[in-house]
C-alpha positions in Angstrom: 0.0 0.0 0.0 1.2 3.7 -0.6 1.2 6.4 1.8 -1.1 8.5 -0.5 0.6 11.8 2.3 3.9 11.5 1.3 4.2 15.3 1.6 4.4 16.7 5.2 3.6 21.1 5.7 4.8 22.4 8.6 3.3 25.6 9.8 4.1 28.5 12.6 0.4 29.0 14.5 -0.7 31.8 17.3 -2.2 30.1 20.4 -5.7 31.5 19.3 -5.1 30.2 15.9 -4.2 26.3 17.5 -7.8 27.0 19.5 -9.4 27.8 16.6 -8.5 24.5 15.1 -8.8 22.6 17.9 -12.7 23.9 18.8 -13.6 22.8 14.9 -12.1 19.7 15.3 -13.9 18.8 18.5 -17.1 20.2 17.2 -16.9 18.2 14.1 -15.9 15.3 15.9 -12.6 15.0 14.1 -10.1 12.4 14.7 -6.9 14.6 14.5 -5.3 17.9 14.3 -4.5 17.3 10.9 -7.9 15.9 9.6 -8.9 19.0 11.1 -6.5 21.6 8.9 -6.9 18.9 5.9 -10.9 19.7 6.0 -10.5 23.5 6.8 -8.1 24.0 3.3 -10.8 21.6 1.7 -13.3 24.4 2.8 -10.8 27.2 2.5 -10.0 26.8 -0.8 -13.5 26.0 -2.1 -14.7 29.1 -1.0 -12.1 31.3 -2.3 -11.4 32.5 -5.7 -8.3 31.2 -6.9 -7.0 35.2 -7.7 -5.4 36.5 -4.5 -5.9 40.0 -5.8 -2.6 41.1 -4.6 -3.2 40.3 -0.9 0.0 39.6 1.4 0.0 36.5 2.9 -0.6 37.8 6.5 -3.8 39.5 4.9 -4.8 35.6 5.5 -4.9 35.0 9.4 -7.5 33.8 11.4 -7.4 37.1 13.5 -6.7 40.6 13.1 -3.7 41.7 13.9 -2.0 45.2 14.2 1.1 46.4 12.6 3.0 44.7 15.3 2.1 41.3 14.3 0.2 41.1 17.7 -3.4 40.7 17.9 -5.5 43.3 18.5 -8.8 43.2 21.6 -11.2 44.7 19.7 -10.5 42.6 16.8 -10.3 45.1 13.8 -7.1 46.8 13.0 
């Protein structure tokens, strides 16, 4: 049989961001973190045109975040 995930992605993630995956997986009763991400860029990418329009990729967070890098409270920058 061949592993069909020969490629492995490693990724940098904020604590809020982990949680974020974390709550989805739970509430979708997923078996791991990486089912999880797998289902969420299944989702992701469905949704979103395939132009990037010139975004930066930090334009692409799960949470707002101020010039800093840091998140902001309120949410919007």
């Amino acid at each position: 049989m061949t592993d069909l995930r020969g490629e492995r992605l490693q990724i940098m993630l904020s604590p809020e961001e982990l949680e974020t995956i974390d709550d989805f997986r739970f509430r979708h009763r997923m078996p791991t973190r990486s089912a999880a991400v797998r289902e969420l860029l299944k989702l992701g990418l469905a949704a979103m045109a395939t132009d990037g329009g010139g975004l930066k990729s930090s334009n692409y967070g799960v949470f707002s975040r101020g010039e800093s890098g840091h998140r902001h409270e309120g949410g919007d920058d």
